[in-house]
C-alpha positions as CSV (number, residue, x, y, z in Angstrom):
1,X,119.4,-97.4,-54.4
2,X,116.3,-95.0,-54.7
3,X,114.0,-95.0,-57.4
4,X,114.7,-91.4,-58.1
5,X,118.3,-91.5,-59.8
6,X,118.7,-93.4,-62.8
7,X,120.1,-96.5,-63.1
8,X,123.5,-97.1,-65.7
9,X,121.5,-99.2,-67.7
10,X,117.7,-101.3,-68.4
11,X,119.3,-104.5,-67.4
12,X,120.0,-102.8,-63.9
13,X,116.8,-101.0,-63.9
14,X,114.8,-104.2,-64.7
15,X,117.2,-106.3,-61.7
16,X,115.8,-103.7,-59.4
17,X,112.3,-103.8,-60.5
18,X,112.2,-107.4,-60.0
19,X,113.4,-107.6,-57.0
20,X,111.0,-105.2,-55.1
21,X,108.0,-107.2,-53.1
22,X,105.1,-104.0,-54.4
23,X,106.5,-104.1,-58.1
24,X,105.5,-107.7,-59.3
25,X,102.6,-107.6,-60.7
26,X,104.0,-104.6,-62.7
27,X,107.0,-107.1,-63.5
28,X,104.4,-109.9,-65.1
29,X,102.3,-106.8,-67.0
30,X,105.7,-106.1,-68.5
31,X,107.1,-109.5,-69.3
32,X,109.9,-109.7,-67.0
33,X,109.5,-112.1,-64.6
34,X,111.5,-115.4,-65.3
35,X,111.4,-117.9,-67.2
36,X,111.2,-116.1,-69.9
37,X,109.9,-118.8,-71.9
38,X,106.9,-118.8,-69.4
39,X,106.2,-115.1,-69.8
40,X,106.6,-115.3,-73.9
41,X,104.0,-118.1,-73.7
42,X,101.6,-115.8,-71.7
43,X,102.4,-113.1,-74.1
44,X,101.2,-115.6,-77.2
45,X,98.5,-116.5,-75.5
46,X,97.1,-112.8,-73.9
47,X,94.5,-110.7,-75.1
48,X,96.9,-108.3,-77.3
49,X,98.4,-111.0,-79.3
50,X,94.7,-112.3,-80.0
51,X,94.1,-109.1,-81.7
52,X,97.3,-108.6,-83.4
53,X,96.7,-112.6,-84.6
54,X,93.6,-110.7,-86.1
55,X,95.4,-108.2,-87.6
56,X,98.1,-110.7,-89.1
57,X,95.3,-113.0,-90.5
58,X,96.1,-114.4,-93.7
59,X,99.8,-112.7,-93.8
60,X,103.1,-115.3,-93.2
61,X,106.6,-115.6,-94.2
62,X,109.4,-113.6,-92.8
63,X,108.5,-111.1,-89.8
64,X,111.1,-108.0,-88.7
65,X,110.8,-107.6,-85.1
66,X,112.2,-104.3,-84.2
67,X,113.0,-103.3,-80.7
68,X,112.3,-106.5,-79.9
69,X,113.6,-106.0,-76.2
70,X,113.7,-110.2,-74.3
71,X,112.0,-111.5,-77.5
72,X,108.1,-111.7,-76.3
73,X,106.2,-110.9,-79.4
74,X,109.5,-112.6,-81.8
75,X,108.2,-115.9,-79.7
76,X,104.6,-115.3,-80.8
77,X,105.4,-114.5,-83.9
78,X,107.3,-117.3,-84.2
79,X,104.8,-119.7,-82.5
80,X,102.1,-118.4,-85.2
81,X,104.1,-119.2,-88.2
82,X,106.6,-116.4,-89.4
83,X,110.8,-117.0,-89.7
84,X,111.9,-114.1,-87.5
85,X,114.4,-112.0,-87.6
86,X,114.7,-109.4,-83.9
87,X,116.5,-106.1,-84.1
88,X,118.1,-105.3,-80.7
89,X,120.7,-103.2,-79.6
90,X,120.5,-104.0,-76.0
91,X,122.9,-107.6,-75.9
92,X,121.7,-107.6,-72.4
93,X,121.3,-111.5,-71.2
94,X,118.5,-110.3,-69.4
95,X,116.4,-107.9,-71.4
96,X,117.7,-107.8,-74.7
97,X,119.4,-109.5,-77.5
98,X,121.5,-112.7,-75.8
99,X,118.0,-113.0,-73.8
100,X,116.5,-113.4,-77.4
101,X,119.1,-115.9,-78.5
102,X,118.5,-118.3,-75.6
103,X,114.9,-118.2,-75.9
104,X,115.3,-119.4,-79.5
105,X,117.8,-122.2,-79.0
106,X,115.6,-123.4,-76.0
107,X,112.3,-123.3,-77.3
108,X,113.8,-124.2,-80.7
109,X,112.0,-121.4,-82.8
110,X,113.0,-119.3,-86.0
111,X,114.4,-116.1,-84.6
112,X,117.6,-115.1,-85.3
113,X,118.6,-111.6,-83.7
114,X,120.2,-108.5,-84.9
115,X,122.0,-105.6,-82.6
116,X,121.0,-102.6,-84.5
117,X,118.8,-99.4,-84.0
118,X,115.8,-99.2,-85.8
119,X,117.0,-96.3,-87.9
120,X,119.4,-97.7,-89.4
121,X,118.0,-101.2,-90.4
122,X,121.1,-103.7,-91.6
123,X,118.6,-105.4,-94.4
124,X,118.1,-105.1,-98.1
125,X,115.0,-103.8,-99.6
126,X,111.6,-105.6,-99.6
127,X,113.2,-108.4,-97.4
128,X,110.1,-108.8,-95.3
129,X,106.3,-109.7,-95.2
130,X,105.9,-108.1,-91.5
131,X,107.8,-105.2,-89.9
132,X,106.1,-105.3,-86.0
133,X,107.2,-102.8,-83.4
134,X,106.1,-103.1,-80.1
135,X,106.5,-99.4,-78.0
136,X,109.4,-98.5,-80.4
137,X,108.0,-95.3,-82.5
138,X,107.9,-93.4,-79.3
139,X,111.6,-94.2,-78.4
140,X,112.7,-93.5,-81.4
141,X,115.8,-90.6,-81.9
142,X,114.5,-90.0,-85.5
143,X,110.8,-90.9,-86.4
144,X,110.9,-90.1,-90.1
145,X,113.5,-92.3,-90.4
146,X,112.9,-94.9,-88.4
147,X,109.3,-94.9,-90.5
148,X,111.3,-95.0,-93.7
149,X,113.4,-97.7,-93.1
150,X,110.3,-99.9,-92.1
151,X,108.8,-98.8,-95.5
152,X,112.4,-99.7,-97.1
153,X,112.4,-103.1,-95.8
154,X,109.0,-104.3,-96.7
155,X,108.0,-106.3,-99.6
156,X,105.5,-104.7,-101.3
157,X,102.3,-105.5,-100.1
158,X,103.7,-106.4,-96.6
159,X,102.5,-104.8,-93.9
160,X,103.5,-102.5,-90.8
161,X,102.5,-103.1,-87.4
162,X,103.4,-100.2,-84.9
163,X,101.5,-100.8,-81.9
164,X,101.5,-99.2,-78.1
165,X,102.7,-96.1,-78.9
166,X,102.7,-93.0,-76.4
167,X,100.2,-90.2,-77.4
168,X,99.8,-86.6,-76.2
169,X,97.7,-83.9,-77.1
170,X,99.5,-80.9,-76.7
171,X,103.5,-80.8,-76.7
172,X,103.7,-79.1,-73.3
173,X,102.1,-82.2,-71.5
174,X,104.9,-84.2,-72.5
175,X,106.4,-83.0,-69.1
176,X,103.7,-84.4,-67.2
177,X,103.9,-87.6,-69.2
178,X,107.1,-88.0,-68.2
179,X,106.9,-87.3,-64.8
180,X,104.3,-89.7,-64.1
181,X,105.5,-93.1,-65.9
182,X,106.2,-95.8,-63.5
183,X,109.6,-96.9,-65.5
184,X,111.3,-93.4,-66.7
185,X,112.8,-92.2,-63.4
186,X,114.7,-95.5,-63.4
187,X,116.5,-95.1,-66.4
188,X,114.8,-92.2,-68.8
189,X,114.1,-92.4,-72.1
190,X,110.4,-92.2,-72.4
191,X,109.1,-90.2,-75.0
192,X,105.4,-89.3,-76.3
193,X,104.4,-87.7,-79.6
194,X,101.3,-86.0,-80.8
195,X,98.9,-88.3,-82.8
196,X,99.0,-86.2,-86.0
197,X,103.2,-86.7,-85.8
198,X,103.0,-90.3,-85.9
199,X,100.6,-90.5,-89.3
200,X,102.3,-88.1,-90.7
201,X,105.7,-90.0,-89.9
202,X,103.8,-92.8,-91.4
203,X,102.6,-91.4,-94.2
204,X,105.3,-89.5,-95.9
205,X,107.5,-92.7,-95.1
206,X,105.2,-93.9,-98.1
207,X,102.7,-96.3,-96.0
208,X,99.0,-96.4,-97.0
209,X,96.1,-97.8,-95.9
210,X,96.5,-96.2,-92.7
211,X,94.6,-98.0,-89.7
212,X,94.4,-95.7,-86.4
213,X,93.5,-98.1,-83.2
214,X,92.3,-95.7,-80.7
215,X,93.0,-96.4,-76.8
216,X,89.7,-97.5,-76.3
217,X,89.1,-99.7,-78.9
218,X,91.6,-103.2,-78.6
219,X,93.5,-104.9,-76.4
220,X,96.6,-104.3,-78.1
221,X,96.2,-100.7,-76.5
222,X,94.5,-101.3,-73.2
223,X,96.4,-104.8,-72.0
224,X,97.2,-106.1,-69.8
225,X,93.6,-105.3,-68.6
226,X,90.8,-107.4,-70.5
227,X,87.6,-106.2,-71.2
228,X,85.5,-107.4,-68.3
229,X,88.2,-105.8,-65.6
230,X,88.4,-102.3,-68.2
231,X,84.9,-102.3,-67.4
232,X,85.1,-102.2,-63.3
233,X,88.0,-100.0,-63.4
234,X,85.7,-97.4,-65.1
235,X,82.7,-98.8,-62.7
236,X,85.1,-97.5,-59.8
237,X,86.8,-94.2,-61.1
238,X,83.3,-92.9,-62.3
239,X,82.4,-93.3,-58.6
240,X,79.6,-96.0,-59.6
241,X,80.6,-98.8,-57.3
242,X,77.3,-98.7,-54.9
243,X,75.7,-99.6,-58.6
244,X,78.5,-102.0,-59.9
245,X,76.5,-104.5,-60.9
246,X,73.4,-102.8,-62.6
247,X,76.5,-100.5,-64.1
248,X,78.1,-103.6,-65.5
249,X,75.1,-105.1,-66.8
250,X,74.9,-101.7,-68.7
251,X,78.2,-102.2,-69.9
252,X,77.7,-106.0,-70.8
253,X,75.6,-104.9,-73.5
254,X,77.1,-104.3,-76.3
255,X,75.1,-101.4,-78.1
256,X,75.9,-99.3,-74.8
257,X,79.3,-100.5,-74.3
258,X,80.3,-99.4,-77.7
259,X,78.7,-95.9,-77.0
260,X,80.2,-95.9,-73.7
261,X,83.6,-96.1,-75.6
262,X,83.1,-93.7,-78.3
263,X,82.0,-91.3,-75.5
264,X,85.7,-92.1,-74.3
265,X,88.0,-91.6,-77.0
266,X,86.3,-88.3,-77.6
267,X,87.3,-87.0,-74.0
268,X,90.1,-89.1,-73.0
269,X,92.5,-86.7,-73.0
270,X,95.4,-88.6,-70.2
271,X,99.0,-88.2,-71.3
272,X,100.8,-90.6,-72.9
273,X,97.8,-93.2,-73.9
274,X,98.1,-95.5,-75.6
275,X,97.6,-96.1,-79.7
276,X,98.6,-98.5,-82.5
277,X,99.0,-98.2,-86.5
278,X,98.8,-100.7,-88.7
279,X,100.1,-99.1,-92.6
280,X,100.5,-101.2,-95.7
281,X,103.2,-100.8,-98.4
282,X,101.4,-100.4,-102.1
């Protein structure tokens, strides 16, 4: 089958994925390479999860994972504490919900699992210390619900986590968004939003304390590169590779490296980038 018609469903999509020789290091970046207890352990243990760890600090109890697709960041959370609950409607034994369950019996963690949307959120109010989503916002049919049911379902004082989240700048680049992602021609349903449409999802959902992580500016957004290979990427598309290593020493330091990224997120203008939110419930 080509890569240009879609596929009847992820699962399928996924099988195929794995099972091409030039798509496997985009199958580990993705967590889908078996076994999947091996790539949830090299989820808890990357760079993003270091930083979302940060962001967590001092927070436990029960966790909502929504969208929580084979159950990578319902392991970390898991691993770091939190009695988790995933939402996802995908039962696929592969990439979704019965993927989810397994991982939980095997690694004997608390995660029980869900098959729901994220709209319509089978909990009772303030039933949870942590709602995380991990690239859900952007998938989403209806964001303003979507964000009010997270809001719903927190305790107060609990916090939102929406992180990875697809970012245009103009609505009319959503085309070319779509046309370049390596996973929508396989099965569709990629989507994008404008910055401003996401806080203001957020915000009227009720969520304050608003925290905006640009592209540029942790892991969560720019994994599965770290910092030191971010850093000769932009040594090599700027041209600079005859002066790679006086560039990077520039870079190493971290007055200039902090400019260098400022200087970025003012004229990084690529569609679909990625950005994460982090809103608290009063």
């Amino acid at each position: 089958m080509n890569t240009e018609s879609h596929f009847r469903s992820w699962e399928e999509a996924v099988e195929w994925l794995r099972d091409q020789p030039d798509q496997q290091q985009m199958v580990l970046d993705c967590y889908y390479d078996d076994p999947l207890s091996v790539a949830a352990e090299r989820y808890w243990r990357s760079a993003e999860w270091a930083d979302i760890r940060n962001l967590l600090k001092g927070r436990s109890g029960k966790a909502l994972d929504v969208g929580a697709g084979r159950g990578i960041a319902s392991y970390a959370l898991a691993r770091d504490g939190f009695t988790v609950t995933a939402l996802e409607p995908d039962t696929s034994e592969l990439v979704g919900a019965e993927a989810i369950r397994r991982l939980a019996i095997e690694e004997s963690l608390p995660i029980s699992v869900e098959v729901e949307f994220s709209e319509r959120l089978p909990f009772a109010d303030n039933s949870f210390d942590v709602v995380f989503a991990r690239a859900v916002l952007h998938h989403t049919k209806d964001l303003d619900s979507a964000c009010r049911e997270f809001y719903r379902v927190l305790k107060p004082g609990g916090v939102l986590l929406a992180i990875r989240e697809h970012v245009i700048s103009r609505k009319e680049d959503l085309d070319t968004f779509l046309e370049q992602h390596p996973l929508h021609k396989l099965y569709g349903g990629e989507n994008a939003f404008l910055l401003k449409r996401y806080t203001a999802a957020l915000g009227s959902a009720g969520f304050g304390k608003i925290v905006v992580l640009s592209p540029w500016s942790s892991a969560i957004n720019f994994s599965p590169y770290t910092v030191s290979a971010l850093k000769r990427e932009l040594v090599c598309r700027a041209g600079l590779t005859p002066l790679s290593t006086i560039t990077q020493m520039f870079l190493d330091v971290p007055v200039f490296w902090n400019l260098t990224k400022k200087v970025l997120e003012r004229v990084d203008n690529r569609s679909g980038r990625l950005y994460s939110f982090k809103g608290e419930k009063a």
